[in-house]
C-alpha positions as CSV (number, residue, x, y, z in Angstrom):
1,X,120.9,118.2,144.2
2,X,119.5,115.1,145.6
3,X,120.4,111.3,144.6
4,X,118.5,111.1,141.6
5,X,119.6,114.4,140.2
6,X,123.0,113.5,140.6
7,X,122.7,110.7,139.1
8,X,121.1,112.1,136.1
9,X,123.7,114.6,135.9
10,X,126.6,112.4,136.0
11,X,125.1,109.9,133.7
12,X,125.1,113.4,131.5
13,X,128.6,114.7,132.3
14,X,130.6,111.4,132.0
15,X,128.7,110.4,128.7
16,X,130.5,109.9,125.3
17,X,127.5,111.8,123.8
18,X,126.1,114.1,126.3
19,X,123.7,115.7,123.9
20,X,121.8,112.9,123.5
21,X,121.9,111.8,126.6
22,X,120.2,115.5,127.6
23,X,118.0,114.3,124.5
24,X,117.5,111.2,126.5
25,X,116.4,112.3,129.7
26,X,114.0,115.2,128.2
27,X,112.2,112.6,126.5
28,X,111.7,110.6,129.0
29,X,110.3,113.7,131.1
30,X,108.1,113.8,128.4
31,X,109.5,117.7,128.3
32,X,109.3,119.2,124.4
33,X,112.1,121.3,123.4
34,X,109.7,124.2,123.3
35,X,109.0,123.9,127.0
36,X,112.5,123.6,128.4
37,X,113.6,126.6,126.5
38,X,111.1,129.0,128.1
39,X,111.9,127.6,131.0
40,X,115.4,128.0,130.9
41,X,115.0,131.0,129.1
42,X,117.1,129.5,125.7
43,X,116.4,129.1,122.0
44,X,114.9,126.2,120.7
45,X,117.6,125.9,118.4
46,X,120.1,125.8,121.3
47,X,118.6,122.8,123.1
48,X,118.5,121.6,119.4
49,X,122.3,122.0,118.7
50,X,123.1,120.8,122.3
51,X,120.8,117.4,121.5
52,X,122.4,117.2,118.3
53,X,126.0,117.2,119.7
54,X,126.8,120.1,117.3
55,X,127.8,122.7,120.4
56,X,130.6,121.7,122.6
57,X,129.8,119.5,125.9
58,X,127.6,121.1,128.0
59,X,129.9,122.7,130.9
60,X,128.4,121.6,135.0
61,X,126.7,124.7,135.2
62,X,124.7,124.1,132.3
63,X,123.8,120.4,132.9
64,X,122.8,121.8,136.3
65,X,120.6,123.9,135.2
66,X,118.8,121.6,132.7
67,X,118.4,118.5,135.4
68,X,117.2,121.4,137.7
69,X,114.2,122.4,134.7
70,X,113.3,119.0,134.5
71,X,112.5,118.3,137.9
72,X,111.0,121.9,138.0
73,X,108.7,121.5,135.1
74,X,107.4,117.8,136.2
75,X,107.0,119.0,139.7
76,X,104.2,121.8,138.2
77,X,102.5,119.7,136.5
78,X,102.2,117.2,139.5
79,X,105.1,115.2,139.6
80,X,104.3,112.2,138.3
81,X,107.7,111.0,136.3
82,X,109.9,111.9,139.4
83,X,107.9,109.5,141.6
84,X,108.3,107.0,138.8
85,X,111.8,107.5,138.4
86,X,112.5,107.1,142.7
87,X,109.7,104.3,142.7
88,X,112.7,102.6,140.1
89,X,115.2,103.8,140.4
90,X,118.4,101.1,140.6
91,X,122.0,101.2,139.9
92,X,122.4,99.6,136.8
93,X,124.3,96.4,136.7
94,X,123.7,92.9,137.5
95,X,122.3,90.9,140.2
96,X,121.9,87.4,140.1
97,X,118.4,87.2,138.4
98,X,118.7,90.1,135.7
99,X,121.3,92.8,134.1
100,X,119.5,96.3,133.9
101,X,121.0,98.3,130.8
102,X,120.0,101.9,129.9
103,X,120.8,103.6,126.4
104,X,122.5,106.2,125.9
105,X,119.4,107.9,124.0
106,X,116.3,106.2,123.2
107,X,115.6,103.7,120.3
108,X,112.4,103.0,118.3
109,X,111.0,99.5,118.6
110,X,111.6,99.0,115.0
111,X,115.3,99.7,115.3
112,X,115.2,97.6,118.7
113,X,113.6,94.4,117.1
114,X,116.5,94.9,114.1
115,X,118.8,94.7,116.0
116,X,118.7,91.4,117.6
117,X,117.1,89.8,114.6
118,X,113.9,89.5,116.4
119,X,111.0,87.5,114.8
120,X,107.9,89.7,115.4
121,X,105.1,87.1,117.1
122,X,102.5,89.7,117.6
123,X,101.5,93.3,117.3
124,X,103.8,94.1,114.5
125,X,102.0,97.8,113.9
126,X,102.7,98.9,117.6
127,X,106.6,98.7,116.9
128,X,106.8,101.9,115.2
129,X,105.3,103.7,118.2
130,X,107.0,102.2,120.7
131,X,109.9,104.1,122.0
132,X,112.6,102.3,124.5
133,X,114.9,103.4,126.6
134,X,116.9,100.2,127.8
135,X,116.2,96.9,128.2
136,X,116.2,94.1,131.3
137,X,117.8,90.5,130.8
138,X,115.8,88.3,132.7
139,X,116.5,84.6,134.4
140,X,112.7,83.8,134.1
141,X,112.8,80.7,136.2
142,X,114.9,82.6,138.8
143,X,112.4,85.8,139.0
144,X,109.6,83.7,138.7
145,X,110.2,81.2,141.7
146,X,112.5,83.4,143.8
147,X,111.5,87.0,143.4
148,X,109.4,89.0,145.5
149,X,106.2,91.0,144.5
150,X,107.6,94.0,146.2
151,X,110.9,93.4,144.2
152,X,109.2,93.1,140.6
153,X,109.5,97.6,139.9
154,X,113.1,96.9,140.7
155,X,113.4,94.9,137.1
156,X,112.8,98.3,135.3
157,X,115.5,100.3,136.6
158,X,115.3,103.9,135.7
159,X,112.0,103.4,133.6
160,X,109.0,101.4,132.3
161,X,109.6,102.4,128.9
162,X,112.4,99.2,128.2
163,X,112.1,95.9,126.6
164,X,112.2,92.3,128.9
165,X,114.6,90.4,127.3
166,X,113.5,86.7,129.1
167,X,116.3,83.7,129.0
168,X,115.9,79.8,130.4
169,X,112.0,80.2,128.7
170,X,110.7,76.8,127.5
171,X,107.1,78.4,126.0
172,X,106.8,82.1,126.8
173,X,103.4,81.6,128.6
174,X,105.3,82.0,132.6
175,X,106.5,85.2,131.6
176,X,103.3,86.6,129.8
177,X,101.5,85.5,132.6
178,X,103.8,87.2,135.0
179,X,103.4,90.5,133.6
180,X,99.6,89.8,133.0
181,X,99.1,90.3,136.6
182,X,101.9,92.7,137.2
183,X,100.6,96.7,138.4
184,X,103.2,97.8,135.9
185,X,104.3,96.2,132.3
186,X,107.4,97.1,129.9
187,X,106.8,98.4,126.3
188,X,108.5,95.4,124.5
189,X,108.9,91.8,125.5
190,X,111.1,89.0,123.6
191,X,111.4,85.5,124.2
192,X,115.2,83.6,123.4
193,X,115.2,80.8,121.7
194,X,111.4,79.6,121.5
195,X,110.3,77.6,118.0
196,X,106.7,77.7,119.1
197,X,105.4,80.0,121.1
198,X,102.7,79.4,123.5
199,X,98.7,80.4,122.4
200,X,98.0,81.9,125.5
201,X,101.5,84.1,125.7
202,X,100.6,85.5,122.4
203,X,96.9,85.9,123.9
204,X,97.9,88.2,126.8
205,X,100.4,89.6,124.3
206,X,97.1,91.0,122.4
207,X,95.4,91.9,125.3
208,X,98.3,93.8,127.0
209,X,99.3,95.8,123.5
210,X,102.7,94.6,124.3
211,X,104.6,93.6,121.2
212,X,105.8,90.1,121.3
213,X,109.1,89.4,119.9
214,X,111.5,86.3,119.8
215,X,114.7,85.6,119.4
216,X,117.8,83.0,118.6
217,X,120.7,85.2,119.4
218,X,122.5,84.2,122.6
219,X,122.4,86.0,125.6
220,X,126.1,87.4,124.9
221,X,125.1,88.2,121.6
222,X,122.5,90.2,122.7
223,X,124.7,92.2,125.1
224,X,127.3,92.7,122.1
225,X,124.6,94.3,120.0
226,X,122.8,96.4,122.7
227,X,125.0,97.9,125.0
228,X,126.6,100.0,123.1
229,X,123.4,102.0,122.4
């Protein structure tokens, strides 16, 4: 296996819930059950069970197998998420301008803005279709003055599909505008601690199809609530 796959295998082996994080990583392959099972030559119901944590934990040779398919069945159809995935991929952890944290298996954008009491600013209907798989804390004035262009795809770790959770904001237009230019943009963005939001953030917000949330919760709280999941 190379880095990548080992990584995804580990994060598999040494999870509390491996089945969802097998749930996890098929999703984000955009692999449906059906699929991997003819691949690996398996039930639906199998994959189901393992997903659903109702077999025991998947033994090495098992999770070898399935990272194995993954890789497989992106690689025929052109291997587009495994360049996305080594174009991103980070150790998760901190660095001085922002703490990459990935779930354990993804969450709705619903369930995401519920559960740092979010205030919705704009594009409430695109919640429900929105589907995350961490989130990014970000020092905005730090990444704005002091990060690189060629540094920005490290902000998304594993994965586009996360939330930007921006800190030391005074408006919310620097960020918007950041990610307004940016090649690539995250599903979900929320601004801490803003009573007005800027016009032009919520603009680009619209424009972008981003949803636009905002927050009071600290930036512990935040961590308390999140990274668990």
């Amino acid at each position: 296996m190379d880095t990548l796959q080992e990584r995804i295998a580990g994060e598999i082996a040494l999870s509390d819930s491996p089945g969802s994080t097998m749930k996890k990583w098929r999703e984000l392959f955009g692999i449906s059950q059906v699929d991997l099972s003819k691949h690996l030559k398996i039930s639906t119901s199998t994959i189901s069970d393992y997903e659903g944590n109702r077999r025991a934990s998947p033994g090495v040779g098992i999770i070898k197998r399935f990272v194995t398919a993954l890789f497989t069945i992106d690689g025929q159809s052109g291997g587009e998420v495994v360049r996305n995935l080594e174009k991103y991929n980070m150790p998760q952890g901190k660095d001085p301008f922002y703490t990459i944290h990935d779930f354990s298996a993804p969450i709705t954008g619903t369930d995401f803005a519920r559960m740092i009491d979010a205030k919705i600013v704009s594009n409430p209907g695109l919640l429900d279709s929105v589907k995350i798989f961490g989130y990014t804390l970000i020092d905005s004035i730090r990444v704005i003055l002091e990060i690189s262009p060629s540094e920005y795809p490290k902000l998304f770790g594993t994965t586009n599909e996360r939330a930007f959770v921006f800190d030391q904001v005074s408006t919310g237009r620097s960020p918007m505008v950041v990610i307004r230019v940016a090649p690539i943009k995250p599903r979900i963005v929320v601004i801490q601690n803003v009573a007005d939001m800027d016009k032009l953030a919520i603009k680009i917000a619209q424009i972008e199809k981003i949803p636009l949330l905002s927050t009071k919760l600290t930036t512990e709280e935040i961590r308390a609530r999140l990274n668990n999941v």
